[in-house]
C-alpha positions, 0 to 999 in steps of 0.5 A, spaced: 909 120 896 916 123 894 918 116 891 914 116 886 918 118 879 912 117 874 904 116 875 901 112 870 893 113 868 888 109 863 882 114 862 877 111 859 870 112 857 867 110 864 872 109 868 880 112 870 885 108 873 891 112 876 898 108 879 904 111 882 911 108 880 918 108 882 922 108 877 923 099 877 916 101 874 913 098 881 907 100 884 907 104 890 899 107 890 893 105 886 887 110 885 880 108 881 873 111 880 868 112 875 870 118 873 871 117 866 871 121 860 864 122 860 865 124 868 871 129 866 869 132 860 864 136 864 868 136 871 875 137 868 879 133 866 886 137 870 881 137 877 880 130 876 887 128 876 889 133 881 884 129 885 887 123 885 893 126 886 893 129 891 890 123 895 896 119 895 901 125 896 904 125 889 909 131 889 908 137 883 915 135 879 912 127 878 910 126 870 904 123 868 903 119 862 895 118 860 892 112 855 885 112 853 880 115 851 883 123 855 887 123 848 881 122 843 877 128 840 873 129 845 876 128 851 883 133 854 887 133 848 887 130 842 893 125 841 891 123 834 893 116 831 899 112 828 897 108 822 898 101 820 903 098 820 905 101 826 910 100 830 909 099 837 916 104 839 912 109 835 906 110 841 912 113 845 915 117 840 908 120 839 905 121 846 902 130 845 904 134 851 898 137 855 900 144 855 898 148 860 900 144 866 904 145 872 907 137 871 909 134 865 903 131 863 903 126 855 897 122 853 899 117 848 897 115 842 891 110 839 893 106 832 887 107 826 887 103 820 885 107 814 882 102 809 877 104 805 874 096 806 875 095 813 876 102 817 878 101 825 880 104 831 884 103 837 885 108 844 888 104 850 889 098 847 895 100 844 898 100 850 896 094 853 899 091 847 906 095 848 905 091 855 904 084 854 908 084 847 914 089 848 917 093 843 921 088 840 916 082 840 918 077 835 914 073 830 907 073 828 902 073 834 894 073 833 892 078 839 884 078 843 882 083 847 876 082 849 870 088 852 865 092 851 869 093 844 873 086 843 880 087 839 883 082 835 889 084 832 896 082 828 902 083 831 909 082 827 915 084 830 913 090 834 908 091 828 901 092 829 899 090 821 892 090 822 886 089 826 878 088 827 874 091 833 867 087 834 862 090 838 860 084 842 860 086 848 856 092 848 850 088 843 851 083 849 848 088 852 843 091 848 840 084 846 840 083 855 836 088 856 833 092 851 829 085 846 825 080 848 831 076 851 831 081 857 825 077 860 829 070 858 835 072 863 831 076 868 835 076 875 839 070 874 844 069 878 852 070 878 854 063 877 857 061 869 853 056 866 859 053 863 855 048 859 850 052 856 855 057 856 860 053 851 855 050 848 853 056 845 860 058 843 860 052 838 854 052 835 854 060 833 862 059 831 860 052 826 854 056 824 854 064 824 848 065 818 844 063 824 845 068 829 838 071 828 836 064 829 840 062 835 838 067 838 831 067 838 832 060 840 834 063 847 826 065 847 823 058 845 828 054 849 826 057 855 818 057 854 817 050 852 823 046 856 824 051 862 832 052 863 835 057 868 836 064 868 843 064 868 843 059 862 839 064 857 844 069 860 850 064 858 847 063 851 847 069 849 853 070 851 857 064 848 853 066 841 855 073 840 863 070 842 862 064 839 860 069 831 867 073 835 871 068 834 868 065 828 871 072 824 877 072 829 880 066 828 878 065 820 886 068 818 889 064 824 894 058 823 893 052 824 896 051 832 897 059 832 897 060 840 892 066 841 894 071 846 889 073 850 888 080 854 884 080 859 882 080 867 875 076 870 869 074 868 871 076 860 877 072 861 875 066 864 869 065 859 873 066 853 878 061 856 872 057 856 871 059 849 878 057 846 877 050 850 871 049 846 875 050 840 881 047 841 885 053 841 891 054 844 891 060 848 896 064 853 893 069 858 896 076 860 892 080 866 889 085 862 891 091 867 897 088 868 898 089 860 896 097 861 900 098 867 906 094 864 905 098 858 905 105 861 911 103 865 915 102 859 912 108 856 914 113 863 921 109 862 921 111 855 919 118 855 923 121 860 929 116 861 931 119 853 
């Protein structure tokens, strides 16, 4: 692929996504797999990428500029933190080099917030930001990302000046599969229960001391007035966005749009989620973002 001026790579914990580009930033080659952090630290990470490099041709001159999880302690090179308030421009400006390489290969950096009172850190999302915002984004936006770790983030001028990262995802999944709610949703089906599921939503947001009760009521519901499998799935579901958003949404101005980066079920459900609020929301895909801002990093680094 001697077109390609610059791969791009999002390496997350379980996940590796690599895009070869031109210098129009487009996509000329995509690879993807489940060899993510966890995957490489044992592997390799330079056998990893090689791999995929070498399936799609890329030349051994082609630079390659990596986001996620590879920069954090464990993984290939550690490429640190920018502390709030950080300025999106300063994640290109701080990308750390791997050394060792045939190629000129940078990760770039997380964002973490040193408050005492409310510690956080963010790898990976850094990037989409940079992606769907730009460097030079104008006002006050209030960003969502949702996940296995969901962002809510606020961005002033190019400045990311806060954020808070809820484990909504990954307790949606110990409470599915490890709690006596694991029989309520057993072998439900793919379909979204869009009723129960906004249902849910709203009475977690109006009510979030109850979320214990909330819960349980999963159980109760179905064992004395039946209800699909889907449904108690759904309910989960919408209770643990519902507590999510309630948080989220507590330092947002009246008719403020939210921003919401994400792709597939998670954006349609927390597009559902909004509806059931009556908040306004714009959406950008969420691998469009890290692509976009991998792009822009790539241009920034070796363009300088």
């Amino acid at each position: 692929m001697n077109s390609a001026t610059s791969v791009a790579v999002d390496w997350g914990t379980s996940s590796f996504r690599l895009w070869a580009m031109d210098r129009a930033g487009c996509v000329l080659g995509e690879r993807r797999s489940d060899q993510g952090m966890m995957t490489a630290g044992k592997t390799g990470f330079a056998a990893v990428l090689q791999s995929h490099l070498d399936a799609l041709e890329v030349g051994p001159d082609v630079p390659v500029v990596i986001c996620g999880m590879a920069g954090a302690r464990q993984g290939w090179v550690e490429a640190g933190y920018i502390d709030t308030p950080a300025r999106l421009s300063d994640i290109l400006d701080r990308a750390a080099v791997v050394p060792g390489q045939g190629r000129d290969v940078r990760i770039l950096p997380g964002i973490a917030q040193r408050d005492a009172g409310t510690p956080d850190v963010m790898r990976g999302e850094e990037t989409q930001l940079l992606g769907a915002l730009g460097l030079e984004a104008s006002g006050e936006t209030d960003v969502c990302m949702p996940g296995t770790h969901s962002k809510w983030v606020r961005v002033r001028g190019g400045t990311v000046e806060r954020f808070a990262t809820f484990m909504t995802g990954e307790l949606f999944s110990a409470v599915a599969r490890q709690t006596i709610l694991s029989h309520a949703v057993s072998g439900a089906d793919d379909a979204v229960d869009s009723h129960a599921f906004t249902s849910a939503v709203a009475k977690a947001f109006a009510a979030p001391a109850l979320a214990a009760n909330l819960l349980f009521r999963v159980r109760s519901r179905q064992l004395l007035f039946g209800g699909s499998a889907a449904a108690a799935r759904e309910t989960i579901s919408g209770t643990l966005i519902g507590l999510e958003l309630a948080a989220g949404l507590a330092e947002r101005a009246p008719g403020a749009v939210v921003t919401l980066i994400a792709s597939g079920r998670l954006k349609r459900l927390y597009q559902l989620a909004f509806a059931a609020l009556s908040v306004p929301q714009s959406s950008v895909d969420a691998d469009e973002a890290v692509r976009n801002g991998l792009a822009r990093a790539a241009a920034a680094i070796w363009t300088n």
